[in-house]
C-alpha positions in Angstrom: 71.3 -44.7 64.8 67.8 -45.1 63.8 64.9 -45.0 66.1 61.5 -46.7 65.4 58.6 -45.1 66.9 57.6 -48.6 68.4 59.3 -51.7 69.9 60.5 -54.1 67.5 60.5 -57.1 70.3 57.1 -56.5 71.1 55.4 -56.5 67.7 57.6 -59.7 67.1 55.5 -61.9 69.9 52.1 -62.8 69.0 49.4 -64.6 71.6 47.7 -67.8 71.0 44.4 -66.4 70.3 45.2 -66.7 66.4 45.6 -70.4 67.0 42.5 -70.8 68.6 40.4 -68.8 66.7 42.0 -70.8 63.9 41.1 -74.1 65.3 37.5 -73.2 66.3 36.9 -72.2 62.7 38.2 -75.5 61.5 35.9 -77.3 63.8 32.9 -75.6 62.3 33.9 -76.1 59.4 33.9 -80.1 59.9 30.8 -79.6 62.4 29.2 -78.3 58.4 31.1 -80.9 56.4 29.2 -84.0 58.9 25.9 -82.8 58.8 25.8 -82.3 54.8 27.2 -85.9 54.5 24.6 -87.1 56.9 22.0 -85.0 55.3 22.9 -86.7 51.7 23.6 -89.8 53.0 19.8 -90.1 54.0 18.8 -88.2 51.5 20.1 -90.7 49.3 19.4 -94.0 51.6 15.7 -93.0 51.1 16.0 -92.5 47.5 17.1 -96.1 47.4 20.5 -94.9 46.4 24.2 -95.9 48.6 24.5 -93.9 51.2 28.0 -93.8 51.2 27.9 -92.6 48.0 28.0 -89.2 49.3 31.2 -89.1 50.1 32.2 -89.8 46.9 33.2 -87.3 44.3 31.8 -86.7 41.2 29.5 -90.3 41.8 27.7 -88.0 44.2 26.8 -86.2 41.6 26.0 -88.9 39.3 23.3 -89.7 42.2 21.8 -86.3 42.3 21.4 -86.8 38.9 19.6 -90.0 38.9 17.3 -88.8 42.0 16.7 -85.6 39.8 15.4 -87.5 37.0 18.1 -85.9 34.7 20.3 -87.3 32.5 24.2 -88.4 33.4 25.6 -86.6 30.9 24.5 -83.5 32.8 27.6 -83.4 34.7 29.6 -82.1 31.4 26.7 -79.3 32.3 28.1 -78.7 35.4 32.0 -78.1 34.3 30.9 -75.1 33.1 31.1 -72.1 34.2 27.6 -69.7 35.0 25.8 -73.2 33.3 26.4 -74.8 36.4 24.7 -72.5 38.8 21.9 -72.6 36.4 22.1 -76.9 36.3 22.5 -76.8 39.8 19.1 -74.8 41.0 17.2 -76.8 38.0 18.2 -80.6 39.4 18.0 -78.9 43.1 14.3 -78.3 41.9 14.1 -81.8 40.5 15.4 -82.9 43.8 12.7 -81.2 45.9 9.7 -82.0 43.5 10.4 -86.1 43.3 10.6 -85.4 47.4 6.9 -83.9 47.5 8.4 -80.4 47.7 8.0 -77.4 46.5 10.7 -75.1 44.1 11.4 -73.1 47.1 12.2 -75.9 48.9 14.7 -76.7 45.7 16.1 -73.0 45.8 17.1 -74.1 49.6 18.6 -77.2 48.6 20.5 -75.3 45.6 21.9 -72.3 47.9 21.6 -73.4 51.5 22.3 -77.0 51.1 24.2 -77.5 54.4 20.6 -76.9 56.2 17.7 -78.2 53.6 19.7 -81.9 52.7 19.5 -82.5 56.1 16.3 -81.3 56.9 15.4 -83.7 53.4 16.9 -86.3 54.7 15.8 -86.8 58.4 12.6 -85.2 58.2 9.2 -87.2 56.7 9.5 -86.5 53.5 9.5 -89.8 50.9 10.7 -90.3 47.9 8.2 -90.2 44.4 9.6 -90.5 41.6 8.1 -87.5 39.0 8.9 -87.2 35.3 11.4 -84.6 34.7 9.9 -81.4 33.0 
């Protein structure tokens, strides 16, 4: 007979703290999810854009796009790959500057959108169109 240096049985049963941690990370995660669509959503309301269009794909985009002051055909820009990141700090920039902010403002929005959209779109900042650079 073979003998294990630990008990089978034991290593078998597993606690419920893996289902709770699991479920407390999914309700951050939709805590997040909420407050970047309500961050858009006013982001884009003020821009005089649909709100609800930030919950749809890819038109969500479009919108950034048109608040930007880029052109739509910049989302082929942003299917690929390194060019996006690149496309996505420049119309993050665009973003901040037709908002009366500054570039640093625009790095936020490009890296740490889940705080600055919502701080861009609840907080006093209006919406001036500039000419894209």
């Amino acid at each position: 007979m073979i003998h294990f240096p630990f008990n089978l049985p034991l290593a078998q049963e597993g606690g419920g703290g893996g289902g709770v941690v699991g479920l407390l990370i999914l309700l951050i995660q939709l805590v997040i999810i909420v407050v970047i669509v309500a961050g858009l959503w006013k982001t884009f309301e003020k821009a005089g854009k649909p709100g609800w269009g930030a919950i749809i794909p890819i038109y969500n985009v479009v919108l950034l796009l048109e608040i930007a002051g880029r052109p739509i055909w910049w989302i082929v820009l942003m299917l690929i790959p390194l060019v996006n990141i690149i496309v996505a700090i420049v119309i993050s920039i665009d973003i901040a500057k037709n908002f009366g902010k500054g570039a640093g403002f625009g790095i936020g929005l490009a890296f740490l959108g889940f705080i600055f959209y919502p701080i861009l779109g609840f907080g006093d900042a209006q919406y001036q169109r500039v000419a894209a650079a």
